[in-house]
C-alpha positions as CSV (number, residue, x, y, z in Angstrom):
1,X,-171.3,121.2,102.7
2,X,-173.9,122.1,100.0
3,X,-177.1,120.5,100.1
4,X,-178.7,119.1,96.5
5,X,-181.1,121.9,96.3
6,X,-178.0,124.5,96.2
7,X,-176.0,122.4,93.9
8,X,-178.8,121.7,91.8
9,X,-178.9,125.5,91.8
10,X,-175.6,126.0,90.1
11,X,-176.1,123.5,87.7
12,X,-179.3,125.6,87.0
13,X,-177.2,129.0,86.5
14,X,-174.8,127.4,84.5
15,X,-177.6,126.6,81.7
16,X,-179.4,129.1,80.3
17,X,-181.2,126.9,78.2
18,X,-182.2,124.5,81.0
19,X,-183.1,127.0,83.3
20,X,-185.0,128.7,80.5
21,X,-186.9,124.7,80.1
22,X,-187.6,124.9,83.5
23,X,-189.0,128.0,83.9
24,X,-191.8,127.8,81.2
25,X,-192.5,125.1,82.7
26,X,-193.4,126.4,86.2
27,X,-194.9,129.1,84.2
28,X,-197.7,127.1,82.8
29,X,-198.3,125.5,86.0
30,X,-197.4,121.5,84.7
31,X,-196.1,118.9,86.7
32,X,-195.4,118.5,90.2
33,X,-192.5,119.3,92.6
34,X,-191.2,116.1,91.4
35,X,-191.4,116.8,88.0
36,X,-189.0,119.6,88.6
37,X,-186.5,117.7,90.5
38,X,-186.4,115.3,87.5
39,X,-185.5,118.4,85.4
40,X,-183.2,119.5,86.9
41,X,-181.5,116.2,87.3
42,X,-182.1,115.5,83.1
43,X,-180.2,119.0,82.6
44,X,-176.6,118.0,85.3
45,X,-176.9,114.7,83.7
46,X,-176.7,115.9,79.9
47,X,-174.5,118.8,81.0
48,X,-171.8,116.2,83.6
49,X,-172.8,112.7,82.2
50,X,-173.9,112.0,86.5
51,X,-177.4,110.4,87.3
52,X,-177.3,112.7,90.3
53,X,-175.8,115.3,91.8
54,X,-173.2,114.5,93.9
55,X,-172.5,111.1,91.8
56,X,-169.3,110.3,90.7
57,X,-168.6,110.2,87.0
């Protein structure tokens, strides 16, 4: 079974525009780890309408 990290990370590829988000983010060096993981869960949310991943619809 996937863990959230590697289902978060297909949710990721499946975005270019997200991933793109994210990435300038880390670029400039803002927010924390946190702040990433909130990112990432703003993008599956938008994309799948789930608070989380793994949640049911």
């Amino acid at each position: 079974m996937k863990d959230i990290y590697e289902k978060r990370w297909e949710y990721i590829k499946s975005d270019p525009e997200g991933a793109r988000a994210l990435l300038l983010l880390l670029k400039h060096g803002k927010g924390s780890p946190n702040d990433f993981d909130t990112m990432v869960d703003r993008i599956i949310e938008s994309r799948t309408g789930k608070k989380k991943v793994g949640e049911e619809k």
